[in-house]
RODO-914444 format. One record per residue (C-alpha): z, y, x; residue number from 1. Coordinates in steps of 0.001 Angstrom, whole numbers. Layout:
BEGIN
{rec {Z Y X} NUM}
...
// end
This chain:
BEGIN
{rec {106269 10796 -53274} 1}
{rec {102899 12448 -53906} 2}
{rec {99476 11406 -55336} 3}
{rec {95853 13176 -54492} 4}
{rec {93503 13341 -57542} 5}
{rec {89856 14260 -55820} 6}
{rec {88132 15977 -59020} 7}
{rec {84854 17511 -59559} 8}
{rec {86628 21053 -59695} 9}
{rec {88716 20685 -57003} 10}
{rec {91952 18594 -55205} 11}
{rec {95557 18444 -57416} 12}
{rec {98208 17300 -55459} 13}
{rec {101669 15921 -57722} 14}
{rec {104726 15645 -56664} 15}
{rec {106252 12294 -58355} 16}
{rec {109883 12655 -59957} 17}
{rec {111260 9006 -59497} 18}
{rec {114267 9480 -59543} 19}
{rec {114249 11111 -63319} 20}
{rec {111327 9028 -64083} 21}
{rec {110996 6070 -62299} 22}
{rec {109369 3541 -65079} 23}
{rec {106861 6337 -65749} 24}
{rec {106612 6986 -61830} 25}
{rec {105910 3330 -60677} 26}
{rec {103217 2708 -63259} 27}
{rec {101009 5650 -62587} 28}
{rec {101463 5287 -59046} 29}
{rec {99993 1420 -59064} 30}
{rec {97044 2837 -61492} 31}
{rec {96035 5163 -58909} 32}
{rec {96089 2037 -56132} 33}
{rec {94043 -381 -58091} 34}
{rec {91433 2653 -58268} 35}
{rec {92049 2771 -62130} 36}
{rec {91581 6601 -62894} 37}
{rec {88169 6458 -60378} 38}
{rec {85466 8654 -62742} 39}
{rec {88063 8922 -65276} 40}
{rec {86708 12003 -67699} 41}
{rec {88935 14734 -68540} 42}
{rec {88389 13830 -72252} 43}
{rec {90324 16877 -73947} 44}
{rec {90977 20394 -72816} 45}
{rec {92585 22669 -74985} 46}
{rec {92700 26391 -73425} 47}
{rec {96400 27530 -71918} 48}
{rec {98086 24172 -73488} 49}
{rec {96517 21372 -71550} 50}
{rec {94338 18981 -70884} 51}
{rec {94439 15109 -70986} 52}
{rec {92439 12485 -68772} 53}
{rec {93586 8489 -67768} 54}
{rec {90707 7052 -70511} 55}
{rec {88482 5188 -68258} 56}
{rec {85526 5836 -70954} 57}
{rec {87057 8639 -72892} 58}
{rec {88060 8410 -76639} 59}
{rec {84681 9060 -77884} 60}
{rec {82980 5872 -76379} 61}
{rec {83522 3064 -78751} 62}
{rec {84115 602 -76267} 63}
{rec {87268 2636 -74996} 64}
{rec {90277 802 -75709} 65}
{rec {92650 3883 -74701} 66}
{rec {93528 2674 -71471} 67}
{rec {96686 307 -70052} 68}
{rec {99398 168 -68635} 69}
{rec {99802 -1287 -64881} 70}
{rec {101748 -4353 -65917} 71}
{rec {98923 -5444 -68800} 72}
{rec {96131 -5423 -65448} 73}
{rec {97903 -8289 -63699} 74}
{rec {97019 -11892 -63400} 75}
{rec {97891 -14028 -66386} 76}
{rec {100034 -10946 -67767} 77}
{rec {101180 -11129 -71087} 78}
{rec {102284 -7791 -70973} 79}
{rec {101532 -5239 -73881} 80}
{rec {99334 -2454 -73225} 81}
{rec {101654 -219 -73442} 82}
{rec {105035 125 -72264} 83}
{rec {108472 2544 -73738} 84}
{rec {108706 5554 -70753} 85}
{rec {112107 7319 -69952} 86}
{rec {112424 10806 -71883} 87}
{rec {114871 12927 -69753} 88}
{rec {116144 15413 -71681} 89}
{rec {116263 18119 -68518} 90}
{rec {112529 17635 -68058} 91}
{rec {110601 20123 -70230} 92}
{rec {107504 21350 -70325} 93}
{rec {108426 24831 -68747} 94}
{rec {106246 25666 -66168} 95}
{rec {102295 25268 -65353} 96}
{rec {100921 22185 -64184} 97}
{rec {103439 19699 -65551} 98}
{rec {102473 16085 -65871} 99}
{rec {103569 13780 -68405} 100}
{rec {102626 10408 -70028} 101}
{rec {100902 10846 -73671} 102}
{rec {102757 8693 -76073} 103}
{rec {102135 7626 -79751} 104}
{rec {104789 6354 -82325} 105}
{rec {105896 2713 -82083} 106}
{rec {104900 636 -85117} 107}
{rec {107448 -1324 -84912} 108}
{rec {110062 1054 -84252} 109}
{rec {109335 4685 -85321} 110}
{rec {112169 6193 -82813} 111}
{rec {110441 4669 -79771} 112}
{rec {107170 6278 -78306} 113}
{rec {104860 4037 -75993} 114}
{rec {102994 4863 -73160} 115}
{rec {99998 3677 -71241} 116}
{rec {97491 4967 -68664} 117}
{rec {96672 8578 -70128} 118}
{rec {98761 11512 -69023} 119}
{rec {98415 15630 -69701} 120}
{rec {98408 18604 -67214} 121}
{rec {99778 21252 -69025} 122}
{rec {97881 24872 -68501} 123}
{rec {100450 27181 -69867} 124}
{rec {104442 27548 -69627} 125}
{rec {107107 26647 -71967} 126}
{rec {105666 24145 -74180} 127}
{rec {108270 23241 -76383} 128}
{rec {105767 21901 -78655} 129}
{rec {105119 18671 -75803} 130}
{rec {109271 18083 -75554} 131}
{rec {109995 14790 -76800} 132}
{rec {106346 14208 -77319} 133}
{rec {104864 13504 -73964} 134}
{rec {107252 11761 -71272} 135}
{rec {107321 13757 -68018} 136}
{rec {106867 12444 -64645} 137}
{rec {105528 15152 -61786} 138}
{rec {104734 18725 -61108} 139}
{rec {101019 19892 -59492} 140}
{rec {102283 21539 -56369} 141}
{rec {98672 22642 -55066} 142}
{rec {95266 22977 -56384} 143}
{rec {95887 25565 -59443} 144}
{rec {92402 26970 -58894} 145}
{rec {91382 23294 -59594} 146}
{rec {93428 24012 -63123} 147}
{rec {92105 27399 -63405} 148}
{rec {88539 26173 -63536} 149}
{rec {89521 23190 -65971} 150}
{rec {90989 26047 -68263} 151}
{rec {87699 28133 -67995} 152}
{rec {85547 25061 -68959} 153}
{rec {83123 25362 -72119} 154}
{rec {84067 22481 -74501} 155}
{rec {82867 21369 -77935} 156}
{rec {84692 21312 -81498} 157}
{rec {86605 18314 -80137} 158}
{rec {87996 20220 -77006} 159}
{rec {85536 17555 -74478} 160}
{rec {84067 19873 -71924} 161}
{rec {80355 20453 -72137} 162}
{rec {80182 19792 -68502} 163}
{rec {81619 16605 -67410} 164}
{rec {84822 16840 -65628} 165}
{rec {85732 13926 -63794} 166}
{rec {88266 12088 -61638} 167}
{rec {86401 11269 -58320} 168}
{rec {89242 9466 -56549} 169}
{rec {92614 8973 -56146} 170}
{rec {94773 8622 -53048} 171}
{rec {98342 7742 -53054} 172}
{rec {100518 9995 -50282} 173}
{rec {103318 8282 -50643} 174}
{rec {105286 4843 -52962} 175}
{rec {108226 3942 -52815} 176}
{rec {108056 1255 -55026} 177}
{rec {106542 -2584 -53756} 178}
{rec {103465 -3819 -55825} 179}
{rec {104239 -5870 -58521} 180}
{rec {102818 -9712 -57722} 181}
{rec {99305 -10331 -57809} 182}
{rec {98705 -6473 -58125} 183}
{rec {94519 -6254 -57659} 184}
{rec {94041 -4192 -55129} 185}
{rec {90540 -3455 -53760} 186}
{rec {89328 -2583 -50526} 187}
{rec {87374 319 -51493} 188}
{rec {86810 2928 -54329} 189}
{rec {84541 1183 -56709} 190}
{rec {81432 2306 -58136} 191}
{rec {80990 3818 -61806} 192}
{rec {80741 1041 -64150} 193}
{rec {77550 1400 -66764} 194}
{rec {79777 2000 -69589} 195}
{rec {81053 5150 -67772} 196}
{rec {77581 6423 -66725} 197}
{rec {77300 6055 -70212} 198}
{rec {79395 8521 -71257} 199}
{rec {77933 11605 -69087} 200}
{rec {76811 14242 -70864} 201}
{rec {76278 16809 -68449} 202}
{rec {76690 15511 -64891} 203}
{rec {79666 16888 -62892} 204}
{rec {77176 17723 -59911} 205}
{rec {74176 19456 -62492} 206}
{rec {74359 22611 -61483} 207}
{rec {73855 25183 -64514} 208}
{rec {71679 28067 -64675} 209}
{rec {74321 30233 -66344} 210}
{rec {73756 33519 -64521} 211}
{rec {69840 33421 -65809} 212}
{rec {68392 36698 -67498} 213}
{rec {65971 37090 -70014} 214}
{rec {63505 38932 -67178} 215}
{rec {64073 35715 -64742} 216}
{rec {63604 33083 -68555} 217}
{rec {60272 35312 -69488} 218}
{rec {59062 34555 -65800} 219}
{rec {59397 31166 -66059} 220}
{rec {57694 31092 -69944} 221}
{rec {54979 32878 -68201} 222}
{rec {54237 31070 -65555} 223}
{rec {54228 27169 -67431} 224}
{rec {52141 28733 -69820} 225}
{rec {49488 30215 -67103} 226}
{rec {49753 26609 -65768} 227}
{rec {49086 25159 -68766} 228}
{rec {46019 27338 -69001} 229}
{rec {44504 26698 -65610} 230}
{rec {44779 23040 -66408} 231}
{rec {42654 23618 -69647} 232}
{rec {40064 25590 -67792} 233}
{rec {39884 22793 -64938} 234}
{rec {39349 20442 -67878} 235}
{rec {36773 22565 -69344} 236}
{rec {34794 23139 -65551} 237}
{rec {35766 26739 -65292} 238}
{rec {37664 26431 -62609} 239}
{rec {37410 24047 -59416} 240}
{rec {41203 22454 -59548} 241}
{rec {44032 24287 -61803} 242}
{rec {45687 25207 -58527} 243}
{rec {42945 27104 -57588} 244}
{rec {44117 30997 -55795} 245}
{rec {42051 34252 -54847} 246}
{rec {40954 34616 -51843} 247}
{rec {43341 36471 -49343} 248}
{rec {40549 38340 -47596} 249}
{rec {39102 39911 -50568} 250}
{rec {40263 43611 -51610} 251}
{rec {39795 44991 -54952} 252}
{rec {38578 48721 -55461} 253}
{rec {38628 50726 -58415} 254}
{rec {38328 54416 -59728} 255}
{rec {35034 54862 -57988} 256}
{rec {33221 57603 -58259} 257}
{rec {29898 56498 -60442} 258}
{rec {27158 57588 -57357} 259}
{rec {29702 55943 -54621} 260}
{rec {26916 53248 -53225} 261}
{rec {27905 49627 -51158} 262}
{rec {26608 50968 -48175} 263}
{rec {29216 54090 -48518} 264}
{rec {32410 51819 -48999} 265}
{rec {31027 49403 -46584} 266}
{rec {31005 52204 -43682} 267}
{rec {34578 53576 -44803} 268}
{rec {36099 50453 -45113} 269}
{rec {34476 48817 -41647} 270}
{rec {36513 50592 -39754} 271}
{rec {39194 48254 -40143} 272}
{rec {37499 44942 -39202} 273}
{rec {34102 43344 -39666} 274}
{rec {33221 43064 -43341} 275}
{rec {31472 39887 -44820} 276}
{rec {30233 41283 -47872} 277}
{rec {30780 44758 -49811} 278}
{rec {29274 44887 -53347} 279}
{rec {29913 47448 -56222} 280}
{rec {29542 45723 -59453} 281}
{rec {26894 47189 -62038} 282}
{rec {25753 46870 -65625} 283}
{rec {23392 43940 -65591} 284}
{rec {21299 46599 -68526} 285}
{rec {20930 49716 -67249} 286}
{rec {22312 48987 -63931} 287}
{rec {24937 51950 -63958} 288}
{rec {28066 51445 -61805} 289}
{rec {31019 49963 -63419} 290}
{rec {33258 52038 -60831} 291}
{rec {34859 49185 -59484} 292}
{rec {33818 47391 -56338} 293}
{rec {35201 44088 -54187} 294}
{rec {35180 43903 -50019} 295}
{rec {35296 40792 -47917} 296}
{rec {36653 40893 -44595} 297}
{rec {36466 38411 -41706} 298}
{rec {39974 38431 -41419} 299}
{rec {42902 38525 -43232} 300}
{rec {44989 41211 -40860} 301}
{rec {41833 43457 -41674} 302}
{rec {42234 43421 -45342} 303}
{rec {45808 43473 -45409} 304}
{rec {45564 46563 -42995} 305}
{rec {42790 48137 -45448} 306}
{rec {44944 48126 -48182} 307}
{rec {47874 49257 -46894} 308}
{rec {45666 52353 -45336} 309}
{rec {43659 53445 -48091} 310}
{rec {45305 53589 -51399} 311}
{rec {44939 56683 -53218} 312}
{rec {42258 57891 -51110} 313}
{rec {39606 60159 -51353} 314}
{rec {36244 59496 -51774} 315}
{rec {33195 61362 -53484} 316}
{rec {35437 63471 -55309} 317}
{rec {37710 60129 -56727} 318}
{rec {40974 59018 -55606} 319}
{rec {40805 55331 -55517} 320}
{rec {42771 52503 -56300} 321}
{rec {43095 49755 -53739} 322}
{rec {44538 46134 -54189} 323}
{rec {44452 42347 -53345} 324}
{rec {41595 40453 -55332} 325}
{rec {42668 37984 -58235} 326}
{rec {39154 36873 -58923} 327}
{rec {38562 33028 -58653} 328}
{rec {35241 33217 -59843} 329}
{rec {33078 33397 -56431} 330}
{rec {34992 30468 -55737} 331}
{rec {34273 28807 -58994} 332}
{rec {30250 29365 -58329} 333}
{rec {30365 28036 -54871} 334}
{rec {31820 24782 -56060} 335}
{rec {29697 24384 -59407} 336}
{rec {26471 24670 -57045} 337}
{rec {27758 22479 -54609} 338}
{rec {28299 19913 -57092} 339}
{rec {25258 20624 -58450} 340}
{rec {23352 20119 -55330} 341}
{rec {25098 17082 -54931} 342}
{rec {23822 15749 -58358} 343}
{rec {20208 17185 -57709} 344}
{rec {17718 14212 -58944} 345}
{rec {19992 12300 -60629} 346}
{rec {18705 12175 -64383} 347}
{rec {21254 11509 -67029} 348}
{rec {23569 13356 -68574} 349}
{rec {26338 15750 -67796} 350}
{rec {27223 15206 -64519} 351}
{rec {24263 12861 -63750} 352}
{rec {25738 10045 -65669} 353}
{rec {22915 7907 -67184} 354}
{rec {25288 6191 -69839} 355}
{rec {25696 9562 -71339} 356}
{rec {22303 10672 -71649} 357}
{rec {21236 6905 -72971} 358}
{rec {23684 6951 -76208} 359}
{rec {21774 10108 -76680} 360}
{rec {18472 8999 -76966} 361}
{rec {16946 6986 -80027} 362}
{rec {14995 4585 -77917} 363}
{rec {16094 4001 -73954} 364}
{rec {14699 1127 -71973} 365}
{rec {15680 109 -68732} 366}
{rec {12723 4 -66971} 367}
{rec {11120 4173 -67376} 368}
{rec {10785 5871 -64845} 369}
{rec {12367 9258 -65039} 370}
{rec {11647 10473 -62119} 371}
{rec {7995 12529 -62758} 372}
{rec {10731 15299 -64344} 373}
{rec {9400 14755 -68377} 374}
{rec {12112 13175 -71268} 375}
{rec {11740 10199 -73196} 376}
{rec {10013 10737 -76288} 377}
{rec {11149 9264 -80013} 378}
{rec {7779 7898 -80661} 379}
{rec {4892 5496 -78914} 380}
{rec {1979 7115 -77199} 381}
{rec {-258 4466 -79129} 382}
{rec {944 6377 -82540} 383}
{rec {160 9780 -81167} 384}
{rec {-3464 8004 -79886} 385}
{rec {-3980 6785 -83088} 386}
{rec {-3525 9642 -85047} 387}
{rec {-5525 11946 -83286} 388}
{rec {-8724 9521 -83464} 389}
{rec {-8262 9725 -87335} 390}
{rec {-8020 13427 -87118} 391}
{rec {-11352 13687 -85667} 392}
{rec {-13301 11352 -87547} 393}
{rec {-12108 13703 -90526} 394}
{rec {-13294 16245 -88670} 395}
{rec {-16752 14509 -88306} 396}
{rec {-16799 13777 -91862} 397}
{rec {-16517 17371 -93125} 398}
{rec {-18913 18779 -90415} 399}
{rec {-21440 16440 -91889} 400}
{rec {-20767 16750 -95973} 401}
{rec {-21102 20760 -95192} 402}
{rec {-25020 20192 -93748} 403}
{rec {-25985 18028 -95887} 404}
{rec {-25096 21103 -98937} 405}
{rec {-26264 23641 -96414} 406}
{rec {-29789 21815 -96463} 407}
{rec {-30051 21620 -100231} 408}
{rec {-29190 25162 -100660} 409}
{rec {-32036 25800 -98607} 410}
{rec {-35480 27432 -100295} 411}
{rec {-38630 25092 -100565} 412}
{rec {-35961 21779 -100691} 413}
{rec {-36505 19458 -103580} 414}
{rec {-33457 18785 -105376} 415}
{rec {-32838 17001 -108909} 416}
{rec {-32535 18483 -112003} 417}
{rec {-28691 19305 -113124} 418}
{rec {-27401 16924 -115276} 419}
{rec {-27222 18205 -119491} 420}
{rec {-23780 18717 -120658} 421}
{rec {-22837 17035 -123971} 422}
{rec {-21894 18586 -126868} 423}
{rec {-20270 16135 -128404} 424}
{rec {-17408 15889 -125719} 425}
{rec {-15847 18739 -127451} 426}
{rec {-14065 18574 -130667} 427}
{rec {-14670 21931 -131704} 428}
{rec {-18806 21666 -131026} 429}
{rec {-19558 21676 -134819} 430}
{rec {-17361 24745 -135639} 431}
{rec {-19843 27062 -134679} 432}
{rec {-19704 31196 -134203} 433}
{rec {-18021 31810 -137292} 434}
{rec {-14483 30404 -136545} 435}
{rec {-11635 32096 -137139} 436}
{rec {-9344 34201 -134919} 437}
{rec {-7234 31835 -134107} 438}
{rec {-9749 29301 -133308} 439}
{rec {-10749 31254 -130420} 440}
{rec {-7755 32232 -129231} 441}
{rec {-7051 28734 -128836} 442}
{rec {-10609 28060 -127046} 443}
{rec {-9603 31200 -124705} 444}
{rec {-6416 29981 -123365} 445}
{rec {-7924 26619 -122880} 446}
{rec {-10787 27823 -121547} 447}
{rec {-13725 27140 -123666} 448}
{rec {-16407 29467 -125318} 449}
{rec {-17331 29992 -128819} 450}
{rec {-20094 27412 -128372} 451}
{rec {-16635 24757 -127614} 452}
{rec {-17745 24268 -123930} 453}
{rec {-15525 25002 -120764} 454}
{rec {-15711 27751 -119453} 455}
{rec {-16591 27259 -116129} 456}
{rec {-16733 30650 -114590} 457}
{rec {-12805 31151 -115558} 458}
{rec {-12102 27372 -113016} 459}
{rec {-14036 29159 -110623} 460}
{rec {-12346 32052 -110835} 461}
{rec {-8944 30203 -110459} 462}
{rec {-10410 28145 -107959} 463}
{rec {-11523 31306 -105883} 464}
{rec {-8071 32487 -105852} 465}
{rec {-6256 29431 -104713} 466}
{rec {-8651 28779 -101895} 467}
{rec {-8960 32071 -100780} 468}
{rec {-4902 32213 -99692} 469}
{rec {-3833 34370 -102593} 470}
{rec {-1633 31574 -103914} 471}
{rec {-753 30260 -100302} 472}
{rec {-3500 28411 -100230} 473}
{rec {-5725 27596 -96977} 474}
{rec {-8726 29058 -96490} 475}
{rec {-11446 27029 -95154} 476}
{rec {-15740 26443 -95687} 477}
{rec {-15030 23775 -98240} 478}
{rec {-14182 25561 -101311} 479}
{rec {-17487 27803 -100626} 480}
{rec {-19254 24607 -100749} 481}
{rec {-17721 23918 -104772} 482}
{rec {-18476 27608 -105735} 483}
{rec {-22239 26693 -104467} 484}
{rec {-22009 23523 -106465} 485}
{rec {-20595 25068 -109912} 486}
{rec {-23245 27754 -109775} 487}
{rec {-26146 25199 -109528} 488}
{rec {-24718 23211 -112669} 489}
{rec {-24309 26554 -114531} 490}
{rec {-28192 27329 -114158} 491}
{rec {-28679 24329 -114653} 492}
{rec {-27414 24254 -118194} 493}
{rec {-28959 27754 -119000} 494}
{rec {-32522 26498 -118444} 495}
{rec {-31460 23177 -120782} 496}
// end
């Protein structure tokens, strides 16, 4: 009387002892024909002592109810969940791979252990400590690499592995003993209930990277982070796509000697297939090699052939240094101008989108015509219009008020007599010469002469100075024209 338990580690076969255990026997061979322990977690392993499974959920699911026994599953049963196995005292827990029922105290009856659908598979020998404590039934007879492997496992601080260990299936070699009425059998192994899938922490079938180095995990960082890169530089429009590569027909030359010219590396290097393009790259300045240099061939077989053929070769007195290009940015050029020339006389904004351009501008209308190459403009052509008429009528105006002085300063012209100056327009007229110090300190800083008149010549003076730019002033014919005017008023007064 055997039983197969298909695990995610491996087959264990048990041999059944009915004839010492028979109550023990018959109920955990009809558990294993109603497909009871099917994905049944191995919920506690405890290294070289044992490990238990029959929990359909596991004690850490709270919706485990610890299992049952075979005569609690039937139809209208009112069967306890548990039932009181035999405890032979010749069965011990003596050898490896020993199977026995885990029992708990009775609360009714402290002397009697129950029993239910959870068993142990001991991992070590002579375990006196499980003797009287777990009711034995069978003995694993193959598949102790299966055990080995359960022993091995990584667990937690609750002894659950880390890696879910499960039972897959069950079949039954051999029962002696008839089913019990209305026993539930079903046709085939049934799926994983949700509950169970549940539980999984680490799927049975996840295979873990355990053997990784730190070389292979600083790979890996490298390469999601030069991913994440070339997606920001597609974003940005440096680069076509972010799974852009270098050309394959492109070899990469350095170590040049500083007066090696294209048309010398283009005649060495030809003579391994016909070559596109061969350009040593310069300072855009002074135009100086930069001693490095990149050659396009035709074919791929060429360039492959080239550099396999010419490293550490000698040329002009240098020993170069050949290898495969890992420039993108010919590439990158070609595409930007062909999208370019695709968006050639579209006005707008970036990428010849009009929307863009229009939230841009201050005023927009539907209906200009862009297409004469000139931008809208913030203001109305009848403004600009406008303001340069006025401009030239001032214009006009000053050309004019400057002849008509120019013809009065001219000899043999009539012109009236200057207008007298009033005396009594000053308040300090009838102090005469004889005032005091102070008096004409006062007159000098506001600009009067002993007499109590202004003196004119100091305005001029100022006025000279202002209009001739020494005080950031403009310089134009207009304040020549005042000067002309003062100085008639001033003889004017000295004749008076």
């Amino acid at each position: 009387m055997s039983v197969l338990l298909e695990t995610s580690v491996g087959d264990i076969v048990i041999d059944l002892l009915v004839d010492q255990a028979p109550k023990a026997c018959e109920n955990f061979l009809k558990l294993c024909k109603i497909k009871f322990y099917n994905y049944c977690p191995v919920s506690t392993v405890q290294k070289d002592f044992s490990f238990q499974t029959g929990d359909p959920l596991g004690p850490t699911s709270p919706d485990s109810d610890g299992g049952s026994c075979i005569w609690a599953l039937l139809p209208n049963s009112t069967h306890p969940k548990t039932f009181v196995p035999e405890f032979n005292p010749k069965l011990k827990h003596t050898s490896r791979g020993t199977v026995s029922l885990a029992t708990a105290p009775s609360s009714l009856n402290p002397d009697d252990r129950l029993a239910g659908s959870q068993f142990i598979v001991t991992l070590g020998e002579n375990l006196d400590y499980l003797d009287g404590r777990a009711a034995v039934f069978g003995q694993v007879v193959e598949g102790f690499d299966a055990l080995e492997k359960i022993n091995d496992a990584f667990v937690d601080s609750t002894g659950r592995p880390l890696k879910d260990i499960r039972v897959r299936h069950t079949l039954i070699l051999d029962d002696p003993f008839p089913d019990p009425e209305g026993l539930p059998v079903p046709p085939e192994s049934p799926l994983p209930t949700p509950a169970q899938l549940a539980t999984v922490r680490i799927a049975d079938d996840e295979e873990l990277d355990d053997e990784t180095d730190e070389a292979a995990l600083e790979k890996l960082r490298r390469t999601r982070e030069a991913e994440a890169q070339a997606l920001t530089l597609e974003m940005v429009g440096d680069l076509p796509f972010a799974e852009v590569k270098p050309p394959e027909n492109v070899l990469f030359v350095c170590k040049l000697n500083p007066v090696t010219q294209d048309s010398d590396l283009e005649l060495i290097f030809s003579r391994f297939g016909k070559i596109l393009s061969c350009e040593v790259i310069r300072d855009r300045r002074t135009g100086d090699s930069l001693q490095y240099a990149f050659i396009e061939f035709d074919k791929q077989e060429d360039c492959e052939r080239a550099y396999f053929k010419m490293q550490d070769v000698l040329i002009d007195d240098h020993r170069i240094h050949v290898d495969f290009s890992q420039s993108v940015s010919k590439l990158s050029d070609s595409w930007r101008d062909k999208e370019t020339e695709k968006r050639k006389g579209k006005r707008g904004g970036w990428g010849g989108i009009r929307e863009l351009e229009k939230r841009r501008q201050y005023r927009a209308e539907e209906d200009i015509d862009r297409t004469d190459g000139r931008y809208g403009m913030v203001f109305d052509r009848e403004e600009v219009q406008r303001r340069k008429e006025e401009t030239e009528r001032a214009m006009a105006t000053d050309a004019g008020n400057a002849a008509e002085h120019k013809e009065r300063d001219t000899p043999g012209t009539q012109r009236a007599p200057p207008r007298p100056r009033s005396r009594s327009r000053s308040p300090r007229s009838d102090r005469g010469r004889g005032g005091g110090r102070s008096d004409r300190d006062r007159d000098y800083r506001s600009g009067r002469d002993q007499d109590g008149r202004r003196d004119d010549r100091r305005d001029d003076r100022r006025d000279y100075a202002r209009d001739n730019g020494r005080h950031g002033g403009r310089r134009d014919d207009r304040p020549r024209e005042r000067d002309r005017e003062r100085e008639r008023e001033r003889d004017g007064r000295r004749r008076y």
